[in-house]
C-alpha positions as CSV (number, residue, x, y, z in Angstrom):
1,X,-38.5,10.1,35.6
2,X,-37.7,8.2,32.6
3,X,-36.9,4.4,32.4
4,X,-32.9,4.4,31.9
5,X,-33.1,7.1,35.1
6,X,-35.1,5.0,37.3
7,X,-33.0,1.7,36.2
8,X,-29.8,3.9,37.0
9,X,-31.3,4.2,40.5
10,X,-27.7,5.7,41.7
11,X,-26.3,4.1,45.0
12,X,-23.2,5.4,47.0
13,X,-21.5,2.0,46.0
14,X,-24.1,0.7,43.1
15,X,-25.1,-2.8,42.5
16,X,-21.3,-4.1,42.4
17,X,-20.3,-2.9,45.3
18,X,-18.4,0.1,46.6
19,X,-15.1,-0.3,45.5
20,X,-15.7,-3.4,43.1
21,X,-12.5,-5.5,41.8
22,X,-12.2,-5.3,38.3
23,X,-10.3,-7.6,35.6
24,X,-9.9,-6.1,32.1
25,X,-8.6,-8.8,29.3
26,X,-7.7,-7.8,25.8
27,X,-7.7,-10.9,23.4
28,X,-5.3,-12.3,21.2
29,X,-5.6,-10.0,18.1
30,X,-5.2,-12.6,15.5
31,X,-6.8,-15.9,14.9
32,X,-5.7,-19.4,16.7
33,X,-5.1,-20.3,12.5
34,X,-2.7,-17.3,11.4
35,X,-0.7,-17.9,15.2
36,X,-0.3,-21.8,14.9
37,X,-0.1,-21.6,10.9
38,X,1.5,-18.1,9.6
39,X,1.2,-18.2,5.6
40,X,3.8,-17.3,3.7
41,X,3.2,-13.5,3.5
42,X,2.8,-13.3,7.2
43,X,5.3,-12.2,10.0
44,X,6.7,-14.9,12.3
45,X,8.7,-15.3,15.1
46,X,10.3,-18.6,16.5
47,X,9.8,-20.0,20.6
48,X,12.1,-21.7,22.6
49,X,10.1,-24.8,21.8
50,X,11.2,-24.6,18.6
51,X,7.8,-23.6,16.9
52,X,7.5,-20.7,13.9
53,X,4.2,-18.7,15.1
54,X,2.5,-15.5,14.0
55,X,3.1,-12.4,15.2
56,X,0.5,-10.7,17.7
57,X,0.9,-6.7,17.9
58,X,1.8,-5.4,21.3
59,X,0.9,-1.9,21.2
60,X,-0.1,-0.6,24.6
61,X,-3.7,-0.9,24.9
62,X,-4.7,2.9,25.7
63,X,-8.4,2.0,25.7
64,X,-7.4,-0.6,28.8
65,X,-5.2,2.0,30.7
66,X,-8.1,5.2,30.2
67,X,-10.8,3.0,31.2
68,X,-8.3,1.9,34.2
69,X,-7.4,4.8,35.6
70,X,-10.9,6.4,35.1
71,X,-12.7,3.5,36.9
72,X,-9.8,4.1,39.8
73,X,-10.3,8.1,39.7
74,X,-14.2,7.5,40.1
75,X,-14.8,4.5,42.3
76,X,-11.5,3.2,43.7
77,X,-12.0,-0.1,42.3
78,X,-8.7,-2.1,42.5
79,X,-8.2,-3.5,38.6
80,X,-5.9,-6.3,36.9
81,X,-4.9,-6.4,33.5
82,X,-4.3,-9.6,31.5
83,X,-2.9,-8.7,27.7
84,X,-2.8,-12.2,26.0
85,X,-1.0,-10.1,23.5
86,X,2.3,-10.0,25.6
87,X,1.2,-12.8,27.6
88,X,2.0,-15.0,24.8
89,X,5.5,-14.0,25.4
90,X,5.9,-15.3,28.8
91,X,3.6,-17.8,29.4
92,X,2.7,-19.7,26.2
93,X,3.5,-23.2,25.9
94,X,1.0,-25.8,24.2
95,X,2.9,-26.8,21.0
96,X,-0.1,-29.4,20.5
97,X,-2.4,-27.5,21.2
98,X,-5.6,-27.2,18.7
99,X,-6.5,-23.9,19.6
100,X,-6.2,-21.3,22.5
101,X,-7.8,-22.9,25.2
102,X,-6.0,-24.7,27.5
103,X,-3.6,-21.6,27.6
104,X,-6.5,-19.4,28.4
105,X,-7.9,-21.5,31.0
106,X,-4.3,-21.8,32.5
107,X,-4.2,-18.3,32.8
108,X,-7.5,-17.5,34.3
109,X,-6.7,-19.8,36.6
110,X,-3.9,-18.3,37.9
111,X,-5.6,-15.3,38.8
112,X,-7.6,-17.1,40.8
113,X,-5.5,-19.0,42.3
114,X,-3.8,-15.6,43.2
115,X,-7.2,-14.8,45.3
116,X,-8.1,-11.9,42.7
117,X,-12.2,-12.3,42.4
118,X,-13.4,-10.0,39.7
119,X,-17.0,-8.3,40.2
120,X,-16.4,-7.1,36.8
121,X,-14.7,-8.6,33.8
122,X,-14.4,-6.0,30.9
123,X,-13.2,-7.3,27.4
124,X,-11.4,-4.8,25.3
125,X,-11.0,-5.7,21.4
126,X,-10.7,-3.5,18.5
127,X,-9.8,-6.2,15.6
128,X,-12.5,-9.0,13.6
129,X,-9.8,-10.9,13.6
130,X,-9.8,-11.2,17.4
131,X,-13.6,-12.5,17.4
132,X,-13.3,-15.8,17.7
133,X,-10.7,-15.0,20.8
134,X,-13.2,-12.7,22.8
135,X,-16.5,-15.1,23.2
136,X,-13.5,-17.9,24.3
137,X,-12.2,-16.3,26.7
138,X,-16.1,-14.8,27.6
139,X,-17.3,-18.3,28.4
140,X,-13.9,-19.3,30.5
141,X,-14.1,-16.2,32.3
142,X,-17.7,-17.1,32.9
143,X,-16.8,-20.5,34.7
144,X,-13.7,-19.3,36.1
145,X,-15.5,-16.3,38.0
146,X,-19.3,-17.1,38.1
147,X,-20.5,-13.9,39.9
148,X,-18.9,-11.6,38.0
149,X,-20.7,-9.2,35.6
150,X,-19.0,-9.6,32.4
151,X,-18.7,-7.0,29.8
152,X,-17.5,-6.1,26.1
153,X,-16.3,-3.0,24.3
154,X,-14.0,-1.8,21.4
155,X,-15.0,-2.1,17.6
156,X,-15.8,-5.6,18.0
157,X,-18.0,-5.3,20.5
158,X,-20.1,-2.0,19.2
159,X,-19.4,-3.2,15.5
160,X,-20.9,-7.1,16.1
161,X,-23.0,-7.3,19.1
162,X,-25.8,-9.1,16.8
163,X,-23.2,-11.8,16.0
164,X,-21.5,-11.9,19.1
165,X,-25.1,-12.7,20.9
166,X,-25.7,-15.3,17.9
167,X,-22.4,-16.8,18.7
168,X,-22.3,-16.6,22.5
169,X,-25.9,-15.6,23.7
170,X,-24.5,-16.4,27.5
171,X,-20.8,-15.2,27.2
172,X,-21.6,-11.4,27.9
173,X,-24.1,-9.8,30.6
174,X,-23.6,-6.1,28.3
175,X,-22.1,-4.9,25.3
176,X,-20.9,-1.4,25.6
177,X,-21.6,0.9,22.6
178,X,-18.8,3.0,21.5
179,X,-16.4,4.9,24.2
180,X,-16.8,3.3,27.9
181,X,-15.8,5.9,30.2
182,X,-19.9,7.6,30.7
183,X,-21.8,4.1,30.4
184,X,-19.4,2.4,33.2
185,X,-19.9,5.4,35.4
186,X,-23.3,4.4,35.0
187,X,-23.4,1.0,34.9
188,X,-20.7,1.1,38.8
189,X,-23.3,3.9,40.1
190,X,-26.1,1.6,39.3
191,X,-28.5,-0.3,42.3
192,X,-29.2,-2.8,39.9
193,X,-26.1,-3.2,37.2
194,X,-28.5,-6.2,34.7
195,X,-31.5,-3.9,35.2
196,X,-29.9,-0.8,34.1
197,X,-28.3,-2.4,30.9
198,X,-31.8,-3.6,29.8
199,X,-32.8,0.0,29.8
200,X,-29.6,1.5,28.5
201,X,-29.4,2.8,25.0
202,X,-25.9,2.6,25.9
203,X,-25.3,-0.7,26.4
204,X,-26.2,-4.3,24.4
205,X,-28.3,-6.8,26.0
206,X,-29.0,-10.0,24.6
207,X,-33.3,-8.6,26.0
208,X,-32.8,-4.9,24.8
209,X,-31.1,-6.4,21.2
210,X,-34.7,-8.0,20.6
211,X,-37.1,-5.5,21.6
212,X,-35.1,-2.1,20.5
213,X,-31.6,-3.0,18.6
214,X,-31.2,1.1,19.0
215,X,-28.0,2.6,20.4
216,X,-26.0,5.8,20.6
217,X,-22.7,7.2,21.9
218,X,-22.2,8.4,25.1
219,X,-19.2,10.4,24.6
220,X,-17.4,12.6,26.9
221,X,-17.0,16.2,25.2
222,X,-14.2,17.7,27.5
223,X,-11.3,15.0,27.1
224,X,-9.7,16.8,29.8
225,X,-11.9,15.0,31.9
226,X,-10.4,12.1,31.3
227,X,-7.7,11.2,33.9
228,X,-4.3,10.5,33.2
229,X,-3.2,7.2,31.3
230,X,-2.8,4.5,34.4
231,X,0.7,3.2,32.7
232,X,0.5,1.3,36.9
233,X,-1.9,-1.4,35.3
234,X,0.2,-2.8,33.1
235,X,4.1,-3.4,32.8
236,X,5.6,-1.5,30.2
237,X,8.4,-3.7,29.6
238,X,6.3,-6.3,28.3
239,X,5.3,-4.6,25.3
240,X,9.3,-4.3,24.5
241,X,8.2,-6.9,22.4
242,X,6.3,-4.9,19.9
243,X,6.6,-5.6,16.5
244,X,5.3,-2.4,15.6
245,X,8.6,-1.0,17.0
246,X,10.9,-3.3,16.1
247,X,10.4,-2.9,12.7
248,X,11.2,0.6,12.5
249,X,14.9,0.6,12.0
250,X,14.9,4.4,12.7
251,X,14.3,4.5,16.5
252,X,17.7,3.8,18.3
253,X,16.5,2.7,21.7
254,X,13.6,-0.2,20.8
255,X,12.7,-0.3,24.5
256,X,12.0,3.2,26.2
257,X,8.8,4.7,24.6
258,X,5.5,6.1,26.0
259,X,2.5,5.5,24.0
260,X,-0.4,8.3,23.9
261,X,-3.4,9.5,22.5
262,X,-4.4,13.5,22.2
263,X,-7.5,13.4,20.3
264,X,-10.3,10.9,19.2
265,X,-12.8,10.4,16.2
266,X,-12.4,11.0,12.6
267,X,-13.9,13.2,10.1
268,X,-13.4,11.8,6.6
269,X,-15.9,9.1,5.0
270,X,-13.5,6.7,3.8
271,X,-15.0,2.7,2.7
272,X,-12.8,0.9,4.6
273,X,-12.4,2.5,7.6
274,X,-14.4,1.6,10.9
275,X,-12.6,4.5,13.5
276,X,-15.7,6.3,13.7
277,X,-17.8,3.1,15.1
278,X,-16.5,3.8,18.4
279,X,-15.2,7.3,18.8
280,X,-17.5,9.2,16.3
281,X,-16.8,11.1,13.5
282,X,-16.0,15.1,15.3
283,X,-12.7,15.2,16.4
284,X,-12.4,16.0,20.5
285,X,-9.1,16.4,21.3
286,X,-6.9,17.2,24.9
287,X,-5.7,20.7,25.5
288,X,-2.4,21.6,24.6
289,X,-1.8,22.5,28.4
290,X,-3.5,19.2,29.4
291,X,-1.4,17.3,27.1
292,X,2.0,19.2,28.1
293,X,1.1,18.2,31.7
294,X,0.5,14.5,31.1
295,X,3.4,13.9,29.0
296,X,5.8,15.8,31.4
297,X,4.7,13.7,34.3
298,X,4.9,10.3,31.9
299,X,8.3,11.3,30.9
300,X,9.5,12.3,34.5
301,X,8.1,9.2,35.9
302,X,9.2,6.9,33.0
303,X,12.1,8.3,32.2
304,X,10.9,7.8,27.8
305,X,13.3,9.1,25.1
306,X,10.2,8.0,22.4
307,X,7.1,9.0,22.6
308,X,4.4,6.8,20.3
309,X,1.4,9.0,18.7
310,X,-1.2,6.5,18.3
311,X,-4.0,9.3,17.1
312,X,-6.2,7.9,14.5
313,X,-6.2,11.9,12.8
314,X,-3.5,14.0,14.6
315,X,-3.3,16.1,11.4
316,X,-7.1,16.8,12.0
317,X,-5.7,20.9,13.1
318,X,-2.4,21.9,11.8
319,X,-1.7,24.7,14.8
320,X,-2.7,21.9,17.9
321,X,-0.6,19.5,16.0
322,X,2.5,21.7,15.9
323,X,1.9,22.6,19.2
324,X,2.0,18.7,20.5
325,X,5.2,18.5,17.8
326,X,6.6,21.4,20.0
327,X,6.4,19.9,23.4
328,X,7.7,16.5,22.5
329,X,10.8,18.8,21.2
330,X,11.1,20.5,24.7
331,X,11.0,17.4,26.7
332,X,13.4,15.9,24.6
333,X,11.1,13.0,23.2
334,X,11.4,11.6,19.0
335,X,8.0,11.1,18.0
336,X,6.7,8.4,15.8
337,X,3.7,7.3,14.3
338,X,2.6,4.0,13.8
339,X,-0.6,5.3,12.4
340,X,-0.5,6.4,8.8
341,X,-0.9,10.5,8.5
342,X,-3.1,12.6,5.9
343,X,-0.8,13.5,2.7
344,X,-3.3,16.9,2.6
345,X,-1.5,18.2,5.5
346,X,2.0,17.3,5.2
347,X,3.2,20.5,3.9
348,X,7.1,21.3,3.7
349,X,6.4,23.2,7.2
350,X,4.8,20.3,8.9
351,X,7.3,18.0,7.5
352,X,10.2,20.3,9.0
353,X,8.2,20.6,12.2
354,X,8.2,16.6,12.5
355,X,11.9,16.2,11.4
356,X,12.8,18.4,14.6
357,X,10.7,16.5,16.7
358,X,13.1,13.5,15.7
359,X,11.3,12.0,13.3
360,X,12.6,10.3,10.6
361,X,9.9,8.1,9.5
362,X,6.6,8.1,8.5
363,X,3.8,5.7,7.9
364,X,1.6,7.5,4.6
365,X,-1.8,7.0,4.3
366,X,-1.7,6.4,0.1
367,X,-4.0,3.9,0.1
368,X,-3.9,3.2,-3.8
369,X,-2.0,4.6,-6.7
370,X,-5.3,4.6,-9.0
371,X,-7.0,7.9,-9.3
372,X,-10.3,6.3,-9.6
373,X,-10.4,4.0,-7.1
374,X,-9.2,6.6,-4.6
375,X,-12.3,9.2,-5.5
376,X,-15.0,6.6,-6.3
377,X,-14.0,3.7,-4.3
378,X,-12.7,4.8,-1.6
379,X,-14.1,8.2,-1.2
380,X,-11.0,9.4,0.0
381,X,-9.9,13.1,-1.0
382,X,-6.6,12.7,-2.3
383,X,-5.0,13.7,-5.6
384,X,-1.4,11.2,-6.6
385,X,-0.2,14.9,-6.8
386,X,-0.1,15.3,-3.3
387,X,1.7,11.8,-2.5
388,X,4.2,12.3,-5.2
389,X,5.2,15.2,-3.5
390,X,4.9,14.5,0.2
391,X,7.4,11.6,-0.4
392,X,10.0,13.6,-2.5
393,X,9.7,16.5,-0.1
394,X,10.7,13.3,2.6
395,X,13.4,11.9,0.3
396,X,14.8,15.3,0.8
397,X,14.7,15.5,4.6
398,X,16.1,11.9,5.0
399,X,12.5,11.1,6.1
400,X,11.8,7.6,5.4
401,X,8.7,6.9,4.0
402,X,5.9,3.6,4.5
403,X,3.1,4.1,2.3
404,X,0.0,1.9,2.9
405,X,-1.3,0.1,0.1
406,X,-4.5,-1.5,-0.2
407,X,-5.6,-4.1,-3.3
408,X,-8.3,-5.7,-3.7
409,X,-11.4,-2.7,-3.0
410,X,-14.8,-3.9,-4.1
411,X,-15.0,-2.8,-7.9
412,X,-11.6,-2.0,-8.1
413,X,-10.6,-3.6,-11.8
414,X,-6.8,-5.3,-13.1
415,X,-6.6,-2.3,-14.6
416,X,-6.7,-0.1,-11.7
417,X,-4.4,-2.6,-9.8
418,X,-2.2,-2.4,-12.8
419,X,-2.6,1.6,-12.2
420,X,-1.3,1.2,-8.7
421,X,1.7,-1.6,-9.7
422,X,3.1,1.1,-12.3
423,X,2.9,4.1,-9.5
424,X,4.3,2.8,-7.2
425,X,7.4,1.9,-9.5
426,X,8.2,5.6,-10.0
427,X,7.4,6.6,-6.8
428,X,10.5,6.4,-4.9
429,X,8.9,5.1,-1.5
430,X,11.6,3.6,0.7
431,X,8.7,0.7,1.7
432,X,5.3,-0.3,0.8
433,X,3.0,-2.0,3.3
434,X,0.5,-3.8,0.7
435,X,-2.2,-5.1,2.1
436,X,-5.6,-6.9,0.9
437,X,-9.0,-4.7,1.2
438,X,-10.3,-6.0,4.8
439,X,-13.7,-5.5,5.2
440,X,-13.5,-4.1,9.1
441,X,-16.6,-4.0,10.8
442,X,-18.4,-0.7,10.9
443,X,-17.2,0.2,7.7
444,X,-18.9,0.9,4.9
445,X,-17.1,-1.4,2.7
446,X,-17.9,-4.4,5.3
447,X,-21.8,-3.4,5.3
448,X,-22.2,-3.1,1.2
449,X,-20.1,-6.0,0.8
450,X,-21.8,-8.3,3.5
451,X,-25.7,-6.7,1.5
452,X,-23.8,-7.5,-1.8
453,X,-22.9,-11.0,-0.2
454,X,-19.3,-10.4,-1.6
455,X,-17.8,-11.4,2.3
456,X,-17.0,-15.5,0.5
457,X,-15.7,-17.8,3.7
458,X,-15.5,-16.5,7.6
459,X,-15.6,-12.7,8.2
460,X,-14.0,-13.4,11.3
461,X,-10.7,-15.0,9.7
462,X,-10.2,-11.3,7.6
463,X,-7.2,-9.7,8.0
464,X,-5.2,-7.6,6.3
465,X,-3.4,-10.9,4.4
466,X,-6.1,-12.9,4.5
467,X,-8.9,-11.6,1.9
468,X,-12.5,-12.6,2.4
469,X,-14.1,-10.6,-0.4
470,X,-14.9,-12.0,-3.9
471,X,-15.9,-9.5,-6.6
472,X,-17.0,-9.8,-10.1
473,X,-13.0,-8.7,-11.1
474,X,-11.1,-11.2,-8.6
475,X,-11.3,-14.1,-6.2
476,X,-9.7,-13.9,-3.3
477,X,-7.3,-16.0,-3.5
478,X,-5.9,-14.2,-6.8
479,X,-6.1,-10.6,-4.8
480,X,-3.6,-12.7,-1.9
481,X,-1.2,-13.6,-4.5
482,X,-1.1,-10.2,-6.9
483,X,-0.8,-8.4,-3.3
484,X,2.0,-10.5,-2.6
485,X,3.6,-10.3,-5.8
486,X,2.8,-6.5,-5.6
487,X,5.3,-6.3,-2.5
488,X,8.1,-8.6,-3.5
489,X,8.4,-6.0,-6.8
490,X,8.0,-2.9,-4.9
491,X,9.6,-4.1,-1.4
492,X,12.9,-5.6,-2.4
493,X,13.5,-5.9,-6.4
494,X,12.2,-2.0,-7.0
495,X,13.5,-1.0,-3.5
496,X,14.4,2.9,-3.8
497,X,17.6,2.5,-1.3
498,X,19.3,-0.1,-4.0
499,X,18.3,2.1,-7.0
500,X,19.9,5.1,-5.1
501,X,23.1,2.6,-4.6
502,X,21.9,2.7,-0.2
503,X,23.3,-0.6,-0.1
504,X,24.3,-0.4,3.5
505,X,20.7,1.2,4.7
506,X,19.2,-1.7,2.1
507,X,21.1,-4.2,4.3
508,X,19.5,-3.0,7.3
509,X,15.8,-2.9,6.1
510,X,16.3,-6.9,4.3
511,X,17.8,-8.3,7.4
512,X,15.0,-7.0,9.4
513,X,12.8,-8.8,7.3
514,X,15.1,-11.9,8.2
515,X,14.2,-11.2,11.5
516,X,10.3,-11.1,11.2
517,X,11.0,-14.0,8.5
518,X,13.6,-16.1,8.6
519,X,12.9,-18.0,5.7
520,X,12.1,-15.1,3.5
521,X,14.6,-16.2,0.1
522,X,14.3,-12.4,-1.7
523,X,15.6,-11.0,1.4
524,X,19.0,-13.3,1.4
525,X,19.0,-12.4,-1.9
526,X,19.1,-8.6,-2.1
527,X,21.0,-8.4,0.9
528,X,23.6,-10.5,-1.4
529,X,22.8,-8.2,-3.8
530,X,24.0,-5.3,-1.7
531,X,27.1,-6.7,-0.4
532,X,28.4,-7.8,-3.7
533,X,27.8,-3.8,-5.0
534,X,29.8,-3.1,-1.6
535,X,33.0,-5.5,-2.2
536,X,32.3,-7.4,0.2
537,X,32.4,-10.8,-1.7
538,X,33.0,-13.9,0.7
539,X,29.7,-12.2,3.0
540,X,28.3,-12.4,-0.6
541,X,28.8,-16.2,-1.4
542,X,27.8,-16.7,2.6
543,X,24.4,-15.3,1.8
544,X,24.0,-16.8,-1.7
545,X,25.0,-20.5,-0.3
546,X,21.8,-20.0,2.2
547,X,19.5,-18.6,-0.2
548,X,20.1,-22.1,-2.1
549,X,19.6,-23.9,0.5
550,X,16.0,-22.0,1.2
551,X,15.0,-22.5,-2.0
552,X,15.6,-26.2,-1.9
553,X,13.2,-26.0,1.0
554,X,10.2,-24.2,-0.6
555,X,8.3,-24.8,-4.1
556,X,7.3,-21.3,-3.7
557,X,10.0,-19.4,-3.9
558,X,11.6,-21.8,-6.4
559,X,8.9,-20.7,-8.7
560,X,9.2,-17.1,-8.0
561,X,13.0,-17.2,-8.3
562,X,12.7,-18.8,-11.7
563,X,9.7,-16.7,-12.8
564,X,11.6,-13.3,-12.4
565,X,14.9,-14.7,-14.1
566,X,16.5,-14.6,-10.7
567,X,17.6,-18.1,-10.2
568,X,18.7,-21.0,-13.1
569,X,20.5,-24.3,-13.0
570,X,21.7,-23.1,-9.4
571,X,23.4,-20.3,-10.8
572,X,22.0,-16.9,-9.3
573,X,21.4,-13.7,-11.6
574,X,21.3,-10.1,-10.9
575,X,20.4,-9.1,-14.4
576,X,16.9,-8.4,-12.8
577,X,18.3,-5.6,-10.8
578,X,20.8,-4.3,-13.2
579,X,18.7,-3.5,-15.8
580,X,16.6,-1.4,-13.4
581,X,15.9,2.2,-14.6
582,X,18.6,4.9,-13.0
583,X,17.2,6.3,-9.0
584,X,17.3,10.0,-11.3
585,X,14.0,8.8,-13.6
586,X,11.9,9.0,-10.1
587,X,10.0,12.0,-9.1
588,X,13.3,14.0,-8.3
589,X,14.3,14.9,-4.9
């Protein structure tokens, strides 16, 4: 018998009991910093109390509601979920405050005070820039429930267990490596849960780090194993706040969607990418017949009319793909995809077989419009062909089309930024998301540059805003501002619905923006813009006489204004726009 089978030492109820309560918290996924203080390229929204914070996404956490219901399948254990993600909607309230805290501690408390005792406290987090979040809320839950056996897992966790037992050597009793599903199976079967995790190759322990430091996936082959999504452990009308929705102008009802996830893993080698860390790098995905009966039950329980595709690589097969495409389309549900798709597989037949699932917007993995960053940089297999394309063949569907962007790569020059500026102009894109190069963790971008020691300030304050990484080419400030500047162009004074005279679909998109920013000046102004090309002048001068009083407000976008021509002696000037080459000089659709 070897060492991990004699730790296991399996009991009827293992070391925590037979039926052992368990309390699964997913962090805030963004620093205390970008919520109090949200910089000027960064989404806000406004509280009751008056306060501009930053947005937190809400996506339902799918890691949370597998590991639920498996853990209820297996053991029967009764299980609470706190996401301070949509928690921060309902319960936040420390305008003063000098980080998160208080609020944490308020809302650990409550639990108690409710008489829920945890004999396990699982911490789910997938983004660095929750770090700082998970070991706060480890040590509070520590002296809030002092018996409980307290756990980590997600990226952060099998991405940074070194740092985290640096940072918080008595936050955590085990760090789970990769998928959690197998090792908890283990760890609730186990006489003796601390002994096991010593001997586990499976799980991180602040003994096992220092005498072995060597770890491997447990992964489940057969996904069909894997129970149903437990949609009972959380209340779906919390995440009605989600950003991720809301800004996707395209999906009528905002607040009757089912999220799900068919496959895992990822095959492709790209820099900057860290899916593989947890979930591996061959795909396993559901049956088709497994996934037709989960999402027929979701939807006759739930009563959805969206249904959210969260896959990492859904294009990974073209025939199981369709095949999902085709049962959305008989119960009824519009897919969408928050997640951006592969360009290699987005023939005219896939594209047709998305339309008539309801889809009318897509999220475009494009990365960068420089040929050699892409190939050497990035290592990712895609020729500018192949996006030019895929976005006129959209254009032609009435598929609207968000392209991901990233600046900033390590090595990448001016000139290749300059590369990317100048595609993207004659693309015809109806929105860029342009965002710095982010060095995840787990990626092979974050392990050169951290050997390199390119990583300048905290890792853990990364995001994709906030640049961390300082090359020979580029500091990071100056990457910040030319991404910035990169989507002011693109985004609003080269936006493809104005060029193709859209002005009421441009409307939409800019106040939308209002919405995530109410201050944002090039908004007011293009939606000005738009309604002066539509007649409509006195909504015009309404629009115009706000947008001056912004930019009395802010030093920044006085400059900018002023920069581009677009504001002088408080006179406003469209000239900018005008002189714009004709919608027809794109990559014709």
């Amino acid at each position: 018998m070897t060492t991990h089978e004699q730790a296991l030492d399996l009991a009827p109820g293992g070391g925590l009991g037979p039926a052992p309560n368990v309390l699964l918290i997913v962090p805030p996924n963004i620093t205390f910093e970008a919520f109090a203080a949200p910089g000027k390229n960064s989404k806000s929204w406004r509280h009751a109390n008056g306060h501009d914070y930053g947005v937190l996404i809400t996506d339902v956490p799918l890691g949370v509601l597998t590991i639920s219901a498996y853990l209820k399948r297996e053991f029967g254990c009764a299980v609470k979920v706190i996401d301070f993600n949509t928690e921060i909607h309902k319960t936040w309230n420390h305008p003063d405050s000098l980080d998160f805290a208080p609020w944490f501690t308020e809302v650990l408390a409550r639990v108690q005070a409710e008489g829920f005792t945890p004999d396990l406290v699982g911490f789910s987090s997938l983004f660095i820039t929750g770090y700082e979040n998970v070991l706060m809320l480890a040590r509070l839950a520590r002296q809030t429930f002092p018996s409980a056996f307290v756990i980590g897992g997600g990226n952060v966790a099998t991405t940074m267990y070194r740092e985290i037992f640096e940072d918080a050597p008595e936050a955590f009793d085990a760090l789970c490596y990769g998928e959690g599903e197998l090792p908890l199976k283990e760890l609730l079967s186990a006489a003796d849960p601390r002994r096991y995790c010593e001997a586990s190759n499976h799980w991180v322990t602040r003994g096992n780090l220092q005498s072995s430091g060597i770890y491997t996936h447990h992964f489940i082959d057969r996904l069909d194993d894997v129970p149903y999504l437990d949609y009972d452990c959380i209340d779906l009308q919390d995440y009605h706040y989600s950003p991720t929705i809301k800004a996707y102008t395209n999906i009528a009802d905002k607040t009757n969607y089912i999220t799900y996830m068919g496959s895992r893993g990822c095959p492709f080698l790209c820099t900057f990418c860290a899916a593989h860390a947890v979930h591996g790098r061959k795909v396993r995905a559901f049956s088709v017949e497994r996934i037709e009966a989960e999402l027929t039950a979701l939807k006759t329980r739930l009563g959805a009319s969206t249904l959210v595709i969260e896959d990492d690589m859904f294009l990974w097969d073209v025939d199981w793909a369709k095949a999902v495409l085709r049962i959305a389309q008989r119960l009824d549900l519009n897919c969408f995809f928050p997640n951006a798709l592969a360009l290699y597989a987005l023939d005219w037949d896939m594209l047709v077989e998305l339309h008539k699932t309801g889809v009318r917007q897509l999220t475009l993995a494009v990365e960068s419009g420089s040929a050699r960053v892409l190939k050497e940089l990035m290592r990712k297999p895609l020729k500018l062909s192949i996006t030019e394309r895929v976005v006129t063949d959209c254009r032609k569907l009435g598929i609207y089309t968000d392209c991901n962007i990233i600046i900033g790569m390590p090595g990448e020059t001016r000139e290749d930024i300059e590369d990317t500026r100048r595609f993207l102009r004659n693309l015809g894109a109806s929105w860029y998301r342009i965002n710095v190069a982010t060095p995840l963790s787990g990626s092979e971008m974050y392990l050169d540059a951290r050997a390199k020691g390119q990583i300048k300030g905290d890792i853990r304050l990364a995001g994709y805003k906030k640049c961390v990484v300082e090359t020979e080419h580029f500091t990071p400030q100056e990457i910040e501002n030319i991404a910035y500047d990169i989507n002011l162009e693109s985004n609003f004074l080269n936006n493809i619905d104005v060029r193709l005279g859209h002005f009421q679909h441009a409307i939409e998109i800019f106040s939308n923006v209002l919405l995530l920013r109410d201050d944002h000046a090039l908004a007011m102004y293009m939606i000005a813009y738009c309604l002066q090309r539509l007649g409509q002048q006195a909504q015009a001068q309404q629009r115009l006489d706000e947008l001056a009083r912004g930019l009395e407000r802010s030093s920044f976008w006085t400059g900018f204004f002023a920069d581009k021509g677009l504001w002088a002696d408080g006179q406003v000037s469209f000239a900018y726009l005008e002189q714009l080459p004709a919608a027809a000089q794109l990559t014709p659709a």
